[in-house]
ZAKOLRO-181846 format. One line per 4 residues: their letters; for each residue x, z, y of C-alpha. Coordinates in Angstrom, 1 decimal, decimal comma. Layout:
! ZAKOLRO-181846
A) X:Z:Y | ... $
This chain:
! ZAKOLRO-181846
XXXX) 71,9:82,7:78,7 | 71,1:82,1:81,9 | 67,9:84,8:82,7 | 67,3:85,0:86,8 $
XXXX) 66,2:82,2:89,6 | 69,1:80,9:92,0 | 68,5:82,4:95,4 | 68,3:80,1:98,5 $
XXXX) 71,6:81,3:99,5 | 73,4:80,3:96,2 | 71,1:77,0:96,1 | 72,4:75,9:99,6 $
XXXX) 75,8:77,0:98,9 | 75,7:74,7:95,9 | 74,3:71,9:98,1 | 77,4:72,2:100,6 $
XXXX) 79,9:72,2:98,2 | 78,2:68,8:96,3 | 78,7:67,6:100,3 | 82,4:68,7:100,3 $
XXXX) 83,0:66,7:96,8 | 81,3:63,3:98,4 | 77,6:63,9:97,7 | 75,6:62,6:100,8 $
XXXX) 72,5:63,4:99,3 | 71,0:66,3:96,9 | 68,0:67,2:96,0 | 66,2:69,9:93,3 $
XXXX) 63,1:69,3:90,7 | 61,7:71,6:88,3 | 63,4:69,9:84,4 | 59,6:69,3:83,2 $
XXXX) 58,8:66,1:81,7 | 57,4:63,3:84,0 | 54,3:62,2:82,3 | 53,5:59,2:84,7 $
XXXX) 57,1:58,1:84,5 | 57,4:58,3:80,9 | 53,7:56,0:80,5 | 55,8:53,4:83,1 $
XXXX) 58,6:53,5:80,7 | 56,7:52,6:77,8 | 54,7:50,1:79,8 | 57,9:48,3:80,4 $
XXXX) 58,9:48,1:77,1 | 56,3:46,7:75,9 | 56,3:43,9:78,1 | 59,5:43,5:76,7 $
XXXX) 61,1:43,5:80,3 | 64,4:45,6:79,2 | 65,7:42,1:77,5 | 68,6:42,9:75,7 $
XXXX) 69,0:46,5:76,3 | 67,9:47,3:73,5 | 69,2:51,1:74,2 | 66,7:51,3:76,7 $
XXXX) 64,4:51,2:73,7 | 65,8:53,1:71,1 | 66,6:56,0:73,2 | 63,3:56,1:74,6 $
XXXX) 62,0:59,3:72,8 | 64,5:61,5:75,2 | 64,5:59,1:78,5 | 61,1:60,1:79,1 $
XXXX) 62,5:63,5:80,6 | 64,9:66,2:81,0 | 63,2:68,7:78,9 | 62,3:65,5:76,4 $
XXXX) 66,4:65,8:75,9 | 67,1:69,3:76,8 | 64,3:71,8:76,1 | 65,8:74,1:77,3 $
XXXX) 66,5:73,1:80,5 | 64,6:74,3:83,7 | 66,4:72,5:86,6 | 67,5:69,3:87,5 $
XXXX) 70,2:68,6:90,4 | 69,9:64,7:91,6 | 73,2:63,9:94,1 | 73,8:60,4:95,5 $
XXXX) 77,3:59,2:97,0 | 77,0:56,0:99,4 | 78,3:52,7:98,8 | 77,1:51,0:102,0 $
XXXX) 78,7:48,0:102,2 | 81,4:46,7:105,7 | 80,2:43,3:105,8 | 77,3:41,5:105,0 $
XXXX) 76,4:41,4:101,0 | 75,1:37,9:101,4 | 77,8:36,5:103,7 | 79,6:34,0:101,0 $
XXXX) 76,0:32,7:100,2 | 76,7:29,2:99,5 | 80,4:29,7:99,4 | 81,3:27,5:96,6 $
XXXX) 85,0:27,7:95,9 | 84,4:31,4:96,2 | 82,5:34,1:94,1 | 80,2:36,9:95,0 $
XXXX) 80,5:40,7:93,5 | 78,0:42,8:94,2 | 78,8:45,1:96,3 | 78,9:48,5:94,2 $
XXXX) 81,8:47,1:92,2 | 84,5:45,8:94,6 | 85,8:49,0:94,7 | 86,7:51,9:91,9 $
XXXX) 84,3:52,2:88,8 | 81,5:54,4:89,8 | 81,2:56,1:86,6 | 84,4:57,6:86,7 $
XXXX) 84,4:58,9:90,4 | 81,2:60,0:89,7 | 81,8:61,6:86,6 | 84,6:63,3:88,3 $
XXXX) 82,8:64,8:91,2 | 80,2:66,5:89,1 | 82,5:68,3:86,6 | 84,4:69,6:89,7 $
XXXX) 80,6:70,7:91,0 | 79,6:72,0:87,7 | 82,7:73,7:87,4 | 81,8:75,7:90,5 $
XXXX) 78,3:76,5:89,4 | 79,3:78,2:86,6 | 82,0:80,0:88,3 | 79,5:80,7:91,0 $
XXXX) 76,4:81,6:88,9 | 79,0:84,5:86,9 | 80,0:86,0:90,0 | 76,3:86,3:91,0 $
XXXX) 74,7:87,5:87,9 | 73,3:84,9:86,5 | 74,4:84,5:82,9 | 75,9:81,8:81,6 $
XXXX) 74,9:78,9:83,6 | 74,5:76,2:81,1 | 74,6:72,2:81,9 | 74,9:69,1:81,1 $
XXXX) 75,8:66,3:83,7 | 75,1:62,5:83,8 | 75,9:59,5:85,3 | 74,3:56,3:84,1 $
XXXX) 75,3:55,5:80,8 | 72,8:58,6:79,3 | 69,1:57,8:78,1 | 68,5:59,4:82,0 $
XXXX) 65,9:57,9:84,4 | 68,2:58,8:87,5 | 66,2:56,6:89,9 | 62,7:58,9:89,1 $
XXXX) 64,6:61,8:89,2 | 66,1:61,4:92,6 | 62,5:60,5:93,6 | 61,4:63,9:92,5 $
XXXX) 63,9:66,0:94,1 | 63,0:64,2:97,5 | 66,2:62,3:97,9 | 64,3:58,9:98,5 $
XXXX) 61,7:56,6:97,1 | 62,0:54,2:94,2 | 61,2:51,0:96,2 | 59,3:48,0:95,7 $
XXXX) 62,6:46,3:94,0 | 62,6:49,4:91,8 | 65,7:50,6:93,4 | 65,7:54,0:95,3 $
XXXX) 65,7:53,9:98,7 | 67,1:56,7:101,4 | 65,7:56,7:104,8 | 69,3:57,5:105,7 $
XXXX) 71,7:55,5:103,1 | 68,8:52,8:102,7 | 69,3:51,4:99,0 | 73,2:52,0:98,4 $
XXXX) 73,2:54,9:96,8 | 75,0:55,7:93,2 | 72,9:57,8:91,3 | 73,8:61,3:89,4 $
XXXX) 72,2:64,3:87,9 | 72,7:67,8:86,6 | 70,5:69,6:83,8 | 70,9:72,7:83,8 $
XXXX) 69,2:76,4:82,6 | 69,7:77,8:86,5 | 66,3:77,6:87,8 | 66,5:76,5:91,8 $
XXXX) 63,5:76,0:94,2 | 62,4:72,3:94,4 | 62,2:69,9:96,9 | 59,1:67,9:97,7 $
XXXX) 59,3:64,4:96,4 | 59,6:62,1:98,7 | 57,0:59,4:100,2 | 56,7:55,9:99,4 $
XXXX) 57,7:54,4:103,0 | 58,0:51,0:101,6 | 54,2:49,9:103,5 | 53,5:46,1:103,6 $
XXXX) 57,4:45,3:103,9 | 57,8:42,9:100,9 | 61,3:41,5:102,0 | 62,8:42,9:98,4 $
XXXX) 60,5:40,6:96,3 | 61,2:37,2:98,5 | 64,5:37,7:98,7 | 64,6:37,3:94,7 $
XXXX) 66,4:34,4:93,6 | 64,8:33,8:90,1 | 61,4:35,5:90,8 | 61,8:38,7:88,8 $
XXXX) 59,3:40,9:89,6 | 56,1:40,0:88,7 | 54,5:42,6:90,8 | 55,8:45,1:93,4 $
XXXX) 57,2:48,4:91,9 | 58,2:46,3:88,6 | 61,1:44,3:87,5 | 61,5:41,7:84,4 $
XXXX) 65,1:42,6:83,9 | 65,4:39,3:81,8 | 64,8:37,6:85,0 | 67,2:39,4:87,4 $
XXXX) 70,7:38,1:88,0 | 72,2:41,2:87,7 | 71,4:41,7:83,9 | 72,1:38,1:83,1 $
XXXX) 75,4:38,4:84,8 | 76,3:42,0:82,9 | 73,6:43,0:80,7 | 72,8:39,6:79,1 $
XXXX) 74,9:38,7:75,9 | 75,7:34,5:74,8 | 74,8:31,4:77,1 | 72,8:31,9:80,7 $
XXXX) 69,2:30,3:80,0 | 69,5:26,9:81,9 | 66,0:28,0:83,9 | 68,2:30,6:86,1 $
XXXX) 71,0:28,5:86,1 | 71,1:27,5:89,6 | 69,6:30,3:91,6 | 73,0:32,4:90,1 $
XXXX) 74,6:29,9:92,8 | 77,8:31,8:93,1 | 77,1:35,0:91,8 | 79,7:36,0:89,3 $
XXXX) 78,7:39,8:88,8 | 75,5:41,2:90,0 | 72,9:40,9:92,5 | 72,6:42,7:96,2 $
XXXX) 70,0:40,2:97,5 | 66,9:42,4:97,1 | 69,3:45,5:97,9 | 70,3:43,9:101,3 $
XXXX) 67,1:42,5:103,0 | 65,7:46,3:102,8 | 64,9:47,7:106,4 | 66,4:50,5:105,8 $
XXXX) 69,2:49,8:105,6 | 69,9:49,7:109,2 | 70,2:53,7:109,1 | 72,5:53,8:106,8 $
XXXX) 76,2:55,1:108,2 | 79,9:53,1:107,1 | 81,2:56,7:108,0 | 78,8:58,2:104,9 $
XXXX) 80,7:55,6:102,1 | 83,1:57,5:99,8 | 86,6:55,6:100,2 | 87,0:55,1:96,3 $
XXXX) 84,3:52,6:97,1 | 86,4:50,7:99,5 | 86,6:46,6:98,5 | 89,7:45,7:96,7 $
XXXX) 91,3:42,8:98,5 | 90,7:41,1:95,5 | 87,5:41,4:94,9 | 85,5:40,9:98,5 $
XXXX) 86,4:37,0:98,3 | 87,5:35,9:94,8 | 88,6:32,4:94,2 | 87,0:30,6:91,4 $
XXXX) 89,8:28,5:90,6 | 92,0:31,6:90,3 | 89,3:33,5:88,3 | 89,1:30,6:85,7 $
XXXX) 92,5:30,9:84,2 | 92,1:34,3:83,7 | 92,9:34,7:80,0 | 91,6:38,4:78,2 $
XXXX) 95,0:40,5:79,4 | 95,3:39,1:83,2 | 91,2:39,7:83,2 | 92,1:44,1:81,9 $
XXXX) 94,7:43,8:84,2 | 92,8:42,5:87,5 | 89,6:44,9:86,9 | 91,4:48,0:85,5 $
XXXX) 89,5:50,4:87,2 | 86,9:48,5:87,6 | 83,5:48,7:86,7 | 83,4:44,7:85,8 $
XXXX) 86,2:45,6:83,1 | 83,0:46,8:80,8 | 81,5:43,3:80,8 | 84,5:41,7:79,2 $
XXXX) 86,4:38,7:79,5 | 83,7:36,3:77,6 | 80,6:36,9:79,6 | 82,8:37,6:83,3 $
XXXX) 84,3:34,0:82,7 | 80,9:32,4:81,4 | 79,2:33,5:84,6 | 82,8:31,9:86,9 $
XXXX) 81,6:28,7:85,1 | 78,0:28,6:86,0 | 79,2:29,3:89,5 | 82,0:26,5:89,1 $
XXXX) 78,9:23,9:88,2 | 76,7:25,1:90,9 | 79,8:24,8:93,5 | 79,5:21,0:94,0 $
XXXX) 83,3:21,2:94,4 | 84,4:19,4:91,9 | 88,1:18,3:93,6 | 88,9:22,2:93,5 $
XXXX) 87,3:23,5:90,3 | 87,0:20,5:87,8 | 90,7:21,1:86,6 | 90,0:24,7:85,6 $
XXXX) 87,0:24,0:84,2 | 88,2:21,6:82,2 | 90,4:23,6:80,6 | 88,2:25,7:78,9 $
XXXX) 86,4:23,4:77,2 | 88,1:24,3:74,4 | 87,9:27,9:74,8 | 87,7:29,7:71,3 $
XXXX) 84,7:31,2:72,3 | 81,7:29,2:72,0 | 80,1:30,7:75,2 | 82,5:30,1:77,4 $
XXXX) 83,1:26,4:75,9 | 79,8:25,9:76,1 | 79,2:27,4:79,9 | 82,2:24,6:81,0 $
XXXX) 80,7:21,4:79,1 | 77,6:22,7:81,4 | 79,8:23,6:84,6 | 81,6:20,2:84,0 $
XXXX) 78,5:18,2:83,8 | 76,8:19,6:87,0 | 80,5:18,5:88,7 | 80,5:15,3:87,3 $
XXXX) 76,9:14,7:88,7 | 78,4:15,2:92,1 | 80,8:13,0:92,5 | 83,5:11,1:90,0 $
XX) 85,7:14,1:88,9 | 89,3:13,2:89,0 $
């Protein structure tokens, strides 16, 4: 049991060796609850804006904070490793024989190099914490997938600002930054949360394709093209149809109009996030025959490998229709009409359609 305060030295020690496993940021917060960011939670959810996450919801109770899920926890440890994209997020815009990935999953899944990093940093706390006195340092680590509000957090410990597209921002990685934390019973001195340096800048909410947040600081996730190209289970509502475009996985275009992004450093990216060849420029047509063993194969490793083949092919046909290509992907798309699952059948009678409206298909 874990009984005495961190001391500066061990804290900063701590903090260079989260730098030596790929960390570019880390920042500290006491483990109390956040009362203002639990009331925002709840806000949200009543508005009904988590769609179909319906985990958002039922986990609520112990989302609302770290001590909410771990009483005994006095610490929390936020660390961020960069994904900064090479090349321009929005540079196939209007690409039609091609699809757009966002940019945090061309390369290795995130959870998993994440994951990987903090037990290796945890690891080295406890060790650490022993040799000093400390007790027992207990923890628990995270990385997405736990009723955790990761973006608050990291707020709190002074790593950046959750932005007006919800996202946090970094005045020096700008908004492409994957998200961790540590509980933990070490108690370490906290950083000052950073300020909101978003001003008048409202780049984030024009850039939105579909119009999904309905006021700065707030997002309708059933509007957002990121959820309705992973989150969002069965047929694409025909409203949002079009604005997908070519978007086959995720969003970046509020993520890449950010300012601040101009300060943040290629040099800072971790290379498991390089792009796979693959991935940076996919071909529809390719993408379309893709039956469910060729579609584990391609994205093993791969964070897109957790949407499954159903919804990754039903959002290739909705960019199919909106390609007005129909010489190079009317073929493919014909063949899954017939497609034993009903979304998918369904998503190329639609893709077909919008083809045929172009020109005769051949």
């Amino acid at each position: 049991m874990v009984n005495a305060a961190a001391t500066p030295a061990f804290q900063h020690r701590l903090a260079a060796e989260a730098r030596r496993l790929g960390f570019v940021a880390v920042g500290f917060a006491p483990a109390t609850d956040d009362p203002l960011a639990g009331r925002r939670l709840d806000a949200w959810l009543a508005a009904g804006f988590h769609g179909q996450m319906d985990w958002m919801e039922t986990r609520a109770d112990v989302r609302r904070g770290p001590q909410a899920m771990w009483p005994e926890a006095r610490s929390v440890i936020a660390l961020g490793m960069s994904y900064v994209p090479a090349q321009d997020p929005l540079r196939l815009a209007g690409v039609g024989t091609h699809g757009r990935i966002s940019a945090y999953a061309q390369g290795a899944d995130y959870h998993d190099v994440m994951k990987k990093a903090l037990k290796r940093l945890a690891r080295w706390m406890v060790t650490a914490a022993e040799r000093e006195g400390l007790g027992e340092a207990r923890l628990k680590l995270f990385v997405d997938t736990a009723p955790v509000m990761e973006k608050a957090l990291a707020a709190r410990t002074g790593i950046g600002w959750q932005g007006k597209h919800t996202n946090l921002v970094s005045r020096k990685e700008g908004s492409w930054l994957f998200l961790g934390a540590i509980y933990t019973e070490l108690e370490f001195t906290a950083e000052e949360p950073h300020a909101d340096r978003c001003g008048t800048c409202d780049a984030c909410q024009r850039a939105c394709p579909t119009a999904a947040f309905p006021a700065p600081y707030q997002l309708d996730a059933r509007r957002c093209i990121s959820y309705l190209t992973i989150e969002h289970k069965g047929p694409i509502p025909h409203e949002f149809r079009k604005a997908i475009g070519n978007r086959i996985y995720g969003c970046d275009d509020c993520l890449a109009v950010c300012p601040w992004n101009s300060f943040a450093e290629l040099g800072a990216r971790n290379k498991a996030f390089l792009p796979r060849a693959e991935l940076a420029a996919p071909r529809l047509a390719e993408l379309l025959t893709l039956d469910d063993a060729a579609f584990r194969r391609l994205f093993s490793g791969s964070p897109i490998k957790r949407v499954g083949r159903t919804r990754f092919i039903r959002n290739c046909l909705i960019a199919a229709g909106n390609s007005a290509r129909p010489d190079a992907l009317a073929g493919p798309v014909r063949a899954l009409l017939g497609d034993a699952d009903e979304t998918v059948a369904e998503a190329a009678r639609w893709a077909l359609s919008e083809l045929e409206g172009v020109t005769s298909v051949p």
